[in-house]
N, C-alpha and C positions, 0 to 999 in steps of 0.2 A: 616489572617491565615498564619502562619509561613509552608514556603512548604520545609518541610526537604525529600521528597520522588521522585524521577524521576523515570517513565519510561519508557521515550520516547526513539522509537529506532532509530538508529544513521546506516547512510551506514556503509559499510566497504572497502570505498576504491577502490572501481575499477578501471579498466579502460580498453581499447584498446586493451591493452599487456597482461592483468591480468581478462576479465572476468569472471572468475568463481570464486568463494568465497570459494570453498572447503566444509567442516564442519558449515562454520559460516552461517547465514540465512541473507538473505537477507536485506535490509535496506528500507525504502520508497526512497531514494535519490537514489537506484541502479535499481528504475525501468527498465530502460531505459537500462540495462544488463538481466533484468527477463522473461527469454521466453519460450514457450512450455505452457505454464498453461495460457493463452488467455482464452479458451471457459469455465475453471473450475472459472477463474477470473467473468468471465459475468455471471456465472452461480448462483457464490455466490455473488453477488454483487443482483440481481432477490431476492434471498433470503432474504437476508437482508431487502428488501425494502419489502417484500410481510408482515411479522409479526416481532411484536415486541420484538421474543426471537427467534437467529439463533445460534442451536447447528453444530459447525466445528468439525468432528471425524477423524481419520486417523490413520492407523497404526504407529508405530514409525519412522522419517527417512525419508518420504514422502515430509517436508515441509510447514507444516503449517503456522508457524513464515516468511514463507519465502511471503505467497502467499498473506497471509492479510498482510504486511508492503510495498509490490512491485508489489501487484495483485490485492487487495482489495479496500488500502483506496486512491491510484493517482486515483481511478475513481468512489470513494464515494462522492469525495470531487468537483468532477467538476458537482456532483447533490446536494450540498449544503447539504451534509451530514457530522459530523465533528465526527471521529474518534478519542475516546482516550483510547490509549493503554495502558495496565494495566499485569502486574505481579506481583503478591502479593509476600511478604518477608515474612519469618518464621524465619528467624536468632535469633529473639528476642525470650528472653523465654516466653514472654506477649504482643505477636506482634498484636496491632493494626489494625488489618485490614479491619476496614470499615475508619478507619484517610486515611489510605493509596490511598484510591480508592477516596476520597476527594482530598484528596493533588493531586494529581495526574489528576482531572480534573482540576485544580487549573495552576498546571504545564503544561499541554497543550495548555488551552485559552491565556498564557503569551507567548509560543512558536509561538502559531499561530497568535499572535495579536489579538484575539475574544475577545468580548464585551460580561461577564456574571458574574452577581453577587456570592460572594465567599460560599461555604455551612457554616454554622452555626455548631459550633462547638457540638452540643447537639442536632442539630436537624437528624432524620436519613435519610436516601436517597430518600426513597415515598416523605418524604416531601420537601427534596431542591427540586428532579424535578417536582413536583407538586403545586409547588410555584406559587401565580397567575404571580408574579414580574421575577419569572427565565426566561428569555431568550437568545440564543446566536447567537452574532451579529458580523457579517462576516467583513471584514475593506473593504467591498466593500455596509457596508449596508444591507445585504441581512440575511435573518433569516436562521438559520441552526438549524438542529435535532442532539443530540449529540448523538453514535453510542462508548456505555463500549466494551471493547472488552478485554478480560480475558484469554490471551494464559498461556499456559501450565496450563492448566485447574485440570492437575490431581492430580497434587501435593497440592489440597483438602484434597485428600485423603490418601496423602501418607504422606508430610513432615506437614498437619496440623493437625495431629491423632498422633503425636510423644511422647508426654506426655499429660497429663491431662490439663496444662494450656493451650499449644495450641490447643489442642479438644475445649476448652472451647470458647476461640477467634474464632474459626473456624463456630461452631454453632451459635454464635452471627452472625457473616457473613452473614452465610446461611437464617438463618432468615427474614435480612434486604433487601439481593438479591433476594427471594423470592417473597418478596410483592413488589417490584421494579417491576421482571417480571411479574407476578400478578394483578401487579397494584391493591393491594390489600391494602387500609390503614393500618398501623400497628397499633396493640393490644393499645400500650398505648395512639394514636392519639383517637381511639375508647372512651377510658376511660373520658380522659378529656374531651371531645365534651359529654358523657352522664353525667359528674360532674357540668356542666355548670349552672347557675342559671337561671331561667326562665325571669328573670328582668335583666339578662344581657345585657350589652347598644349594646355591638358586640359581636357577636360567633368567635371562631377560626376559623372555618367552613369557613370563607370569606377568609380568607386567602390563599385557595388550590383550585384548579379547579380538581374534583373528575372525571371529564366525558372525559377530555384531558389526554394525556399520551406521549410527545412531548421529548420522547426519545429511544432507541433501545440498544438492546444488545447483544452480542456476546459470547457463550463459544468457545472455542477448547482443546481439550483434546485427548489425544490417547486414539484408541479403545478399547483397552485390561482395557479400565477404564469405558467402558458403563453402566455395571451393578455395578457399584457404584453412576453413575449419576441417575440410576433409583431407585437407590435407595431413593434419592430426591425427586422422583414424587407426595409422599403427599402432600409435601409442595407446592412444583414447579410443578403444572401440564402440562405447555407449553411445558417440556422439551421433550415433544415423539411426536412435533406435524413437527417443522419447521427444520428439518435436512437435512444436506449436505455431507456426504462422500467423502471424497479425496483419491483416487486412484492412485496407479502406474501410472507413464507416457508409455503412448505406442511407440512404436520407431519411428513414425511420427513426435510426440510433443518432444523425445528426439536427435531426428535427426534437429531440430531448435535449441534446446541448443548450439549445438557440432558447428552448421553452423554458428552463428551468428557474430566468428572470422575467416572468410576466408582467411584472412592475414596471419595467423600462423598457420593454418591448412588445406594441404592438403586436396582435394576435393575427392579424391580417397579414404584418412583412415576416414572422417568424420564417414560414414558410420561403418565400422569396427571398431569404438570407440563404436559406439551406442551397436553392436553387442557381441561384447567385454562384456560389464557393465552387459546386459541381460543376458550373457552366452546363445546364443540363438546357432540353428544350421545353414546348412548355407542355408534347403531350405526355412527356415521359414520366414514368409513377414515382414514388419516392423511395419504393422499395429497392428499384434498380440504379438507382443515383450511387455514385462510388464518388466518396469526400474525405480529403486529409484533412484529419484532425487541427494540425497545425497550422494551417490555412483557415478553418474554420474560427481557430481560436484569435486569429489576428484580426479579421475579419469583425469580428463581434467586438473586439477592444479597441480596433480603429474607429469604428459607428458609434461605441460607447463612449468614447473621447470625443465623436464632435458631436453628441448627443451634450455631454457635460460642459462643452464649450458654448453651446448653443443653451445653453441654461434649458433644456428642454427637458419635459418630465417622461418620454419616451423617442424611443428609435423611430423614424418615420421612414415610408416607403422610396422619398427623393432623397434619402441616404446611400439607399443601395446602386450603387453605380460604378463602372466600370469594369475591368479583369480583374483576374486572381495577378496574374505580374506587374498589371499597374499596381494593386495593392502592396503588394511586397516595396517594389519602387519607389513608390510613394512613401512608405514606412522608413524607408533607409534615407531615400533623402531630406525628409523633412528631421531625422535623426541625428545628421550632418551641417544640414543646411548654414548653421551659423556658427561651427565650428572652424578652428581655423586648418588652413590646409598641413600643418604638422602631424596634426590629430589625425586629418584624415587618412595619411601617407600610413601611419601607425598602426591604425585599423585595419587596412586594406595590405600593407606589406610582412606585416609582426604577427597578424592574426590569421591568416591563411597562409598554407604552404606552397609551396611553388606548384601541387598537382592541383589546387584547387579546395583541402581538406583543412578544417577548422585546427589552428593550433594554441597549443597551451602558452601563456607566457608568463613567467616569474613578475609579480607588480611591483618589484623595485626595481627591474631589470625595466619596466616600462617607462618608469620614473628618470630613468638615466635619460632615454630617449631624447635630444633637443624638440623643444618646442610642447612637451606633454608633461603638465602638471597634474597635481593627485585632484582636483578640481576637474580639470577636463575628465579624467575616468570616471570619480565621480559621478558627473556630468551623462556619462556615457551609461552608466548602470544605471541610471535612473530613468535615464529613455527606453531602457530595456535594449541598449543593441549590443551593450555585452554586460555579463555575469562574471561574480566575484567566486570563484571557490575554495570553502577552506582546508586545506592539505594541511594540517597540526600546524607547523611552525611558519607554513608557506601560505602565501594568497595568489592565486592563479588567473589569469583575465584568459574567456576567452569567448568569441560568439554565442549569443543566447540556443542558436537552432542551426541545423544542418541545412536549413530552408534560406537560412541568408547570404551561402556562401555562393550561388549562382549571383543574383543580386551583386554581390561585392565583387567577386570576378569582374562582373562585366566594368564597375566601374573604376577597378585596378587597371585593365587591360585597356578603358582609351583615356585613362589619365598618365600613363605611360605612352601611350599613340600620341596623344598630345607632346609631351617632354619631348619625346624625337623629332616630331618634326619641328618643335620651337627649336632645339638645337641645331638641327639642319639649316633654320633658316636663318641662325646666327651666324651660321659658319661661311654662308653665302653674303648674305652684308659686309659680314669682317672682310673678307677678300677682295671682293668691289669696293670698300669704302680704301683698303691699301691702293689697290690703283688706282685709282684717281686720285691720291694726294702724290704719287709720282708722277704722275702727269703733271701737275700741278708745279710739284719744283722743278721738273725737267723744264718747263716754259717761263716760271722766275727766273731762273740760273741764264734762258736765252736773253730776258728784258734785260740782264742786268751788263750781259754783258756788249748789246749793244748798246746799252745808255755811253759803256766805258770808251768805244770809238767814237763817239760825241758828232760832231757837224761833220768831218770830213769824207764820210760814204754816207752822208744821211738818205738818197736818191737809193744808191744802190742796196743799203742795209735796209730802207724798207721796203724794196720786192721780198729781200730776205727775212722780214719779218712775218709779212706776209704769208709768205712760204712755211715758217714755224706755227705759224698760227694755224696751215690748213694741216700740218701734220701732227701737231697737238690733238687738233677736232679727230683727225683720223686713228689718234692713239688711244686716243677714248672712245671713237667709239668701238677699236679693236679689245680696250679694257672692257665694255659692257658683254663684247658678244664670248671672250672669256669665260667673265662672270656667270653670263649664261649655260656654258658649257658646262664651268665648274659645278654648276647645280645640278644639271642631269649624271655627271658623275656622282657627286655626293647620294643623289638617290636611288642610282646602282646601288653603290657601296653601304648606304645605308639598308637595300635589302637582304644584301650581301650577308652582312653582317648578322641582319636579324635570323637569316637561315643556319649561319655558322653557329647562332647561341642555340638556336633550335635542336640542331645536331650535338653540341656539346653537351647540352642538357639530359637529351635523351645517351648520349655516351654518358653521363656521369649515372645516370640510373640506370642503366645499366651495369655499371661498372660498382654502383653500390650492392643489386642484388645479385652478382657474381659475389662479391664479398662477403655477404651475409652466407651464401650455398657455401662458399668455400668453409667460412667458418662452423656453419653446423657439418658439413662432411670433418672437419678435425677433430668437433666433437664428440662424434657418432665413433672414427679413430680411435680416441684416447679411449673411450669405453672402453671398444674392442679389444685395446691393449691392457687395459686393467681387467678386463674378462680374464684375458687368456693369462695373466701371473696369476690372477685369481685360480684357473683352471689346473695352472701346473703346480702349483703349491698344493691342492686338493689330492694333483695324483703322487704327489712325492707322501705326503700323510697318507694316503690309501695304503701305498706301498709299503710304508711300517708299519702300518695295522693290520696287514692282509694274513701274516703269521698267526698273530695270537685269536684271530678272528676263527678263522680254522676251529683253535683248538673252543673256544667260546660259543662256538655253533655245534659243537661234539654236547657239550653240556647246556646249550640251550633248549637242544633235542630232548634229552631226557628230560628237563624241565618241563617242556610244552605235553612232553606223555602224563606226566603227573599232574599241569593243571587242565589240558583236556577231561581226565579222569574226573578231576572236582567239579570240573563247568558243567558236565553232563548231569552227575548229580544236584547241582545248583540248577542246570534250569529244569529238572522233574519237578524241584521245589517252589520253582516259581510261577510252572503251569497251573498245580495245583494252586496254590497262592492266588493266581489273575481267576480261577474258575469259583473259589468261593467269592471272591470281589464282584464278581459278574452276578452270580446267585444274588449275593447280595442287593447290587444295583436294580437289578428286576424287578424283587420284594418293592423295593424303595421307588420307583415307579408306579407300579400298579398300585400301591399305596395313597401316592401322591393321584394318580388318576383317580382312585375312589375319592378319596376326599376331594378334590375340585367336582366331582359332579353331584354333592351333597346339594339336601334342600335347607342344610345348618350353618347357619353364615361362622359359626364357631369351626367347622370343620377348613371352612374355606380358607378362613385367616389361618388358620396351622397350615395346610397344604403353603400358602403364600408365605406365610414366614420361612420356611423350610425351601423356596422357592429363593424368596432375600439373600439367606445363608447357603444357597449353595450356587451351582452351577450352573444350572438344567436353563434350555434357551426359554427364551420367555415369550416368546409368541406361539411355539406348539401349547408349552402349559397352558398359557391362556386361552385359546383356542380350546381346551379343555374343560375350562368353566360353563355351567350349564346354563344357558342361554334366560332360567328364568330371573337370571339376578341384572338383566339388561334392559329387561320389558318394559321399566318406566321410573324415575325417579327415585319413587317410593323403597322399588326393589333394588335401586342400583346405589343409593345413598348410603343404605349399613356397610356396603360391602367398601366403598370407598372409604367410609370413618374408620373401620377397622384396619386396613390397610397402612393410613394413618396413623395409627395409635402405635403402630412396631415400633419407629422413629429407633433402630438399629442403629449400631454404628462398627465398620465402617461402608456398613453398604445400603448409605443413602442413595448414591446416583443410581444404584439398582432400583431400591425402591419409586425413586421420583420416575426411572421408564417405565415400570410398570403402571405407575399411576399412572403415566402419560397412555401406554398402550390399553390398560381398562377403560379410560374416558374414551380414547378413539373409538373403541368396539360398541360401547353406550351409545357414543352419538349416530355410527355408522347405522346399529339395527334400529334405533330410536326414530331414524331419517333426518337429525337436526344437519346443519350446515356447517361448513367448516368455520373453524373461530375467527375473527376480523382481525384485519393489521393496519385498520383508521385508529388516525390518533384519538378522536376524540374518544372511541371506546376505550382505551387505556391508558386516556389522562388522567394522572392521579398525583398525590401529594407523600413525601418521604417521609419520615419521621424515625431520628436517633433510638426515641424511647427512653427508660428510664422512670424511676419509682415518683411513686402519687398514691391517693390516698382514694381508694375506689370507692363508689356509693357515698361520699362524705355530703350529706344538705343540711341545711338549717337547723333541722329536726332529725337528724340521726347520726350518729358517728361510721365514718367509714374506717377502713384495713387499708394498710399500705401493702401496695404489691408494687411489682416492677414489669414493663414491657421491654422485649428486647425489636429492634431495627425491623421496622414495619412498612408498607406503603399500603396508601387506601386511594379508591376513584372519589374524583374532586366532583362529582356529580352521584344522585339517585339514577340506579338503570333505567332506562328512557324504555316506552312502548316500541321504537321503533329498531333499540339495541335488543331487548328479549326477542321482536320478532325475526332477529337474522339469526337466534340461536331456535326458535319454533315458530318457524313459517304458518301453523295454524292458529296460532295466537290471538285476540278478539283483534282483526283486522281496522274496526272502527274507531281503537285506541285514539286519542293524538301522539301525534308522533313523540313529539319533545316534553309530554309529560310519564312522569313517573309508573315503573309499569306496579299494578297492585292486582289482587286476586293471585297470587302467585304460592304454593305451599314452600314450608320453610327445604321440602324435598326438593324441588323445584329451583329454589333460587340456592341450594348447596350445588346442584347439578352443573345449574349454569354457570357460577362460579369457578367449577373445576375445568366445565367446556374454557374459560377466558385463560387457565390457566392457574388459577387464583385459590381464595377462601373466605366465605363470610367471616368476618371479622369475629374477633370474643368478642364479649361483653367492657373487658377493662383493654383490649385495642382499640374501639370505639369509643369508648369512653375516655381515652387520652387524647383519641384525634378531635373530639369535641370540647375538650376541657384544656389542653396542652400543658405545659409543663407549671404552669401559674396554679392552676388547677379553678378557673374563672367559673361561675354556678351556669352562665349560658355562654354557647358557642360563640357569642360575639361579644363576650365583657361582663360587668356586673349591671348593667341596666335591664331594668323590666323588659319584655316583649313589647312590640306593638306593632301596625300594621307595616309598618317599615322595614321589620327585621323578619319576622315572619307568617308563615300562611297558616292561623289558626282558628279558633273557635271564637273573638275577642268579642262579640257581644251575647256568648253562651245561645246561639241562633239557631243553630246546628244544619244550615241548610248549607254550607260551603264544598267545596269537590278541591282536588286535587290543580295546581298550578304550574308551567313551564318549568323545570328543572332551573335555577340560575336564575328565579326570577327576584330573589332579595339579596341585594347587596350588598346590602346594608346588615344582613345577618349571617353573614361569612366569617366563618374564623378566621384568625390571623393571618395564618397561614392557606386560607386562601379554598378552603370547603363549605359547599352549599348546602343550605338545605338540611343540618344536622338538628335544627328543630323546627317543628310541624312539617304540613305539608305531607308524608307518611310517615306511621312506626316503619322502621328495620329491622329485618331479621339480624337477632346474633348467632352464631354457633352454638353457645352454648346451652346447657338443661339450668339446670334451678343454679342458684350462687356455689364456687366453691365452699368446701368447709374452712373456717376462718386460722388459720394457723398463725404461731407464735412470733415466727421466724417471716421475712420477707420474700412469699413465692415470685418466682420467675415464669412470665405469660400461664397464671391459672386460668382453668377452662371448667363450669360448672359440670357435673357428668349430662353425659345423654341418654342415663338411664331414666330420667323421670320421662312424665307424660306431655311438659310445656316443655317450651323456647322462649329465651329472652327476646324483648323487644324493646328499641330503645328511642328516645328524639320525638314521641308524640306525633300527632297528628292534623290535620283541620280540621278535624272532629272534635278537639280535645279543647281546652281553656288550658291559661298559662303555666296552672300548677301543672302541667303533663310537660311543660314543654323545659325544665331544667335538666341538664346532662347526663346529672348524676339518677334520674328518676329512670324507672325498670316495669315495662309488664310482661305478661306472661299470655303466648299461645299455643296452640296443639299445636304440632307439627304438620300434620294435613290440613290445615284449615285456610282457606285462602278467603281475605279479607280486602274489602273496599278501599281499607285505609293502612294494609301493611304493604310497604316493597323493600325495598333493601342494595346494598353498593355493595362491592368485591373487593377484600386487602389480600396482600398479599407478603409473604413474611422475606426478611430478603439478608441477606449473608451479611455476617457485620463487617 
């Protein structure tokens, strides 16, 4: 399929300096600028996932475009939901638009990399997604639900009702999105499956899985278009079931917008910006403040531009001034101001329709226009007052927001007030300036022609001149008081007229949606009439079958007695059959219940494996493990490494809940706190991995192994990160240094609270040595007080140091503290045994009686503090100079 249609939406741009977008909506790529719409985000995201058709309504101005492209789908997609965004075109006079909505999933699975077969040019949408063969497949493997989603919903109603042909496109549409929502087979899928022969080798019928429906949908639409949508409810009955309203932001969610640039906005007008936008008073809370988004966004980009003009390094409080309509006004005109008036005629006649509603325009078609070159649009998209959109082969101009068509209204309608009366008052000039040049030769034509009777009446030809002269004065001023006339007529006729277009107007809309009803009454008709051939052809084939059917129902009787007879005996077999199965299950419970409430961690890890591989829900199970394997570190550590050690496949993600639901229960009876979501607790450093030569020093030969895709914390756990996971903790700590006295139980514990693992021995030892395989963390130069915190004049009265306090001895790649300052715990027991062959992430056993420890101490002199250097502790023993960081293994 040839994809001439895009329309995926693309950021706009942001950043730092520039968060606010103004007019334009949001992008999926600007998430990470989209704030205050959190809980309407989670809310509609619920929705979606609950039924197969979610209607998005909202007043105009709100945000819709904004909230599914930066609110919607970054968190559809991390539930393996695949989102393709859809704007239908009507530019065409014969527009296409179920191709559209084709092409268009076409154009997102190429965007995304997804794996799915292309629609079939003839076939309609019931059937591509009801394909047994349609699926879409993730570039991670994983199966995704595809989720249409059909913003600006209403221009259904408005730009595809334009003429007759687009009514017509339009109704086809409706049709085929119906039975999608529906999931109702369409009419002529019906037909052929009843045209089918009886001796047919295969039915169509096999082709589509009827009882699957392995896709979802999306409208949005502004509210002032509801009772158009329900007007669909024949068809589409879904449509009044699964709805979501978007609402004004309250000054809470709009006070996160405003805050989100601290940098350049004053802490003091943040607020007053919010209050501002609402027009609110001042004793009013900010909970009860009701603010469009769009309005806010302007708002903040307008302060932000004379913030930037003002070369100023923040928004100040004599910024905030004036109305929310001066602002808009103020935006348009100063967007205009020194354009020429062609352009503006362009904007204001080309880009709105005659009811007032934003329209699409072809941009060569703009180009035609006198007076508007590709500079002036240009010109215009870069002021932000209109937006380019790409339709495959087509580029579309049309107003950034539905917010600027009042705005442009008002100054379409009196730069049109203007024109009329400059005409009017041309028309009155022109007419007075004709009479008076007749007057004018009517009184040369008298001079000349008493010049021609010369001296002979000169006495009596000049009373008679005289006489012309007072009648000239009098014909002018019978010319002005005309003129005058003529003007109060002209502005009759000029209201006249303006009434007459008024009523033509509303005649001609009228007279278009009489045309539009006409036409869908013709083809609600033609159905009707293809029903009913449909219906008498059915009963003309009934009629010759109705014979042999008789006789076919004589011997389908007997049939049905002989397999009645079978079935009965088939299901004695099966009761039996389900009652030894049950017997079984039983056994296999109570089994599984004895082993979970063992005091033998051996018995437990069977019970759990047998838990992996099967079914049985995982929270009663667990809820069945005996409470003493939870009571403190010590007891709850075997049971986690064993857990561990299944590393099954393929039911890892089983395993990882479980892990996830045993550490819950540990921390819950234990009383520790739930785990942090500050960065700094889970800043840490990636690393590819890949083969090195482990324990390799001066004085010994090391083994090559290989790690595979790892991340480690770019810091030692600070006293003050241990104390959020054990609030009883030596309180007196400092905060920002290193926590130690910690047993090697202890910091696996907390590890798995982070989500994480203490590192191996040859994990740690590559993030310290990296791929170079360097003798210390920061190069081949000796230690010294510079690089790290150690023992350097064998003194031994030194203590531990602010985490990040040498800079100077940071690996490369950007880790503190990997020599002195304290040993770390590793995971594992004594060294692997050495093998022939290059292992993949070895882990010494945990069956001896130490733990590795790695990176030295302040305790230690310089020979302690190389990479590759290893000591050994109990497990219980918690020490002045041991603490330890969290890696975490990560998918390649």
């Amino acid at each position: 399929m040839n994809v001439e249609y895009s329309s995926l939406p693309a950021g706009v741009g942001l950043s730092d300096e520039n968060p606010w977008p103004g007019l334009l909506p949001f992008g999926e790529d600007d998430w990470r600028f989209f704030h205050g719409r959190e809980f309407e985000s989670e809310m509609l995201v619920r929705r979606v996932e609950r039924e197969r058709l979610t209607i998005l309504f909202a007043p105009s101005g709100l945000g819709k475009s904004s909230i599914l492209q930066a609110g919607l789908f970054p968190r559809l997609r991390r539930e393996n939901v695949f989102p393709v965004y859809i704007r239908l075109d009507y530019s065409s006079d014969k527009p296409n638009l179920i191709a559209q909505v084709k092409n268009a999933v076409v154009q997102a699975t190429a965007h995304a990399r997804v794996e799915a077969p292309e629609p079939l040019a003839k076939e309609t949408l019931w059937e591509y997604f009801h394909r047994s063969e349609v699926e879409f497949w993730s570039p991670r493997h994983q199966v995704l639900r595809p989720l249409l989603v059909f913003d600006q919903f209403e221009e259904v109603f408005t730009l595809g009702e334009r003429d007759p042909s687009r009514s017509q496109a339009t109704n086809a549409f409706i049709t085929e999105l119906a039975d999608l929502v529906e999931g109702r087979p369409p009419v002529q899928l019906k037909s052929r499956l009843e045209m089918e022969s009886p001796n047919q080798e295969k039915s169509e019928a096999e082709l589509f899985t009827f009882d699957r429906h392995r896709y979802k949908v999306l409208l949005a639409l502004r509210e002032d278009f509801l009772p158009d949508l329900e007007g669909l409810g024949e068809r589409m009955g879904r449509i009044a079931h699964n709805r979501f309203r978007l609402g004004r932001m309250n000054g809470v969610a709009a006070l996160q917008v405003v805050n989100q640039a601290p940098q350049i906005i004053a802490p003091d007008v943040a607020e007053s910006i919010v209050r501002f936008v609402a027009a609110a008073k001042k004793d009013e809370e900010l909970v009860d403040l009701e603010v469009e988004p769009a309005l806010l966004s302007v708002v903040c980009q307008e302060l932000n531009s004379q913030r930037q003009e003002r070369r100023e390094p923040r928004i100040t409080g004599e910024m905030v001034e004036g109305s929310q309509e001066q602002v808009l006004h103020d935006f348009y005109e100063r967007s205009i101001a020194d354009l020429s008036e062609s352009v503006c005629t362009f904007v204001e006649e080309k880009l709105l329709t005659r009811r007032g509603f934003r329209n699409l325009v072809v941009y060569d078609e703009a180009l035609s226009v006198p007076g508007v070159t590709k500079d002036d649009i240009e010109e215009l998209v870069r002021r932000r007052l209109v937006r380019v959109e790409e339709r495959g082969r087509l580029q579309l101009l049309e107003l950034t927001h539905d917010l600027l068509t009042g705005v442009v209204t008002t100054s379409r309608d009196e730069r049109r007030r203007r024109l009329r009366e400059a005409t009017v008052v041309r028309e009155v000039e022109e007419r007075h300036r004709k009479s008076l040049k007749t007057a004018a030769v009517l009184f040369l034509v008298f001079v000349l022609a008493v010049g021609a009777l010369g001296s002979l009446a000169w006495a009596y030809f000049a009373q008679q001149q005289a006489d012309a002269l007072a009648a000239a004065k009098e014909a002018a001023e019978n010319a002005a008081a005309e003129a005058s006339e003529q003007r109060g007529i002209a502005e009759a006729e000029r209201r006249e007229a303006e009434r007459q277009q008024r009523e033509a107007e509303e005649t001609r809309e009228l007279a278009e949606q009489a045309a539009a009803e006409a036409s869908r009454l013709k083809f609600i008709a033609d159905a009707q009439r293809e029903e009913a051939v449909l219906q008498r052809q059915g009963a003309v084939s009934a009629r010759a079958d109705a014979e042999s059917a008789a006789e076919e129902a004589r011997l389908q009787r007997n049939l049905a007695d002989r397999q009645r007879s079978l079935a009965e005996e088939r299901q004695t077999e099966i009761e039996e059959s389900e009652k030894q199965v049950q017997e079984t299950n039983n056994a296999l419970v109570e089994a599984l219940r004895i082993r979970l409430s063992s005091s033998d961690p051996g018995e437990v890890v069977g019970a759990l494996d047998i838990l992996v591989r099967g079914s049985q829900d995982s929270n009663a199970v667990l809820a069945r493990v005996d409470e003493r394997w939870f009571a403190s570190a010590r007891e709850f550590v075997p049971l986690l490494v064993a857990l561990d050690a299944l590393r099954r496949e393929p039911s890892r993600e089983r395993q990882r809940e479980l892990r996830t639901l045993l550490v819950k229960r540990f921390c819950e009876e234990a009383g520790y706190t739930p785990p942090p979501k500050s960065a700094a607790a889970l800043r840490r450093v990636s690393f590819a991995g890949g083969a090195f030569d482990l324990g390799m020093t001066a004085d010994e030969g090391g083994w090559q192994v290989r790690v595979s895709r790892f991340s480690i914390q770019r810091n030692e756990v600070t006293n003050a990160q241990y104390r959020r996971f054990d609030p009883k903790y030596d309180p007196e700590a400092p905060d920002d240094h290193p926590v130690t006295r910690v047993s090697w139980y202890e910091a696996m514990a907390y590890a798995a609270w982070l989500g994480g693992h203490l590192p191996t021995e040859a994990q740690w030892e590559f993030a310290a040595r990296g791929p170079s395989g360097r003798p210390y963390p920061w190069g081949e130069r000796a230690p010294s007080a510079a690089t790290a915190n150690f023992n350097l004049n064998r003194a031994q009265d030194g203590g531990t140091r602010p985490v990040g306090s040498f800079a100077a001895g940071a690996t490369p790649e950007g880790l503190n503290d990997m020599a002195g300052n304290v040993w770390e715990w590793c995971q594992d027991g004594s060294r692997p045994t050495r093998q022939n062959t290059t292992p993949v992430d070895p882990m010494g056993p945990l069956t001896t009686n130490t733990r590795v420890l790695k990176g030295g101490s302040y305790f230690n002199d310089e020979r302690y503090l190389l990479a590759a250097r290893r000591n050994f502790l109990h497990p219980e023993a918690k020490e002045s100079v041991v603490g330890f960081r969290v890696a975490w293994q990560e998918s390649p």
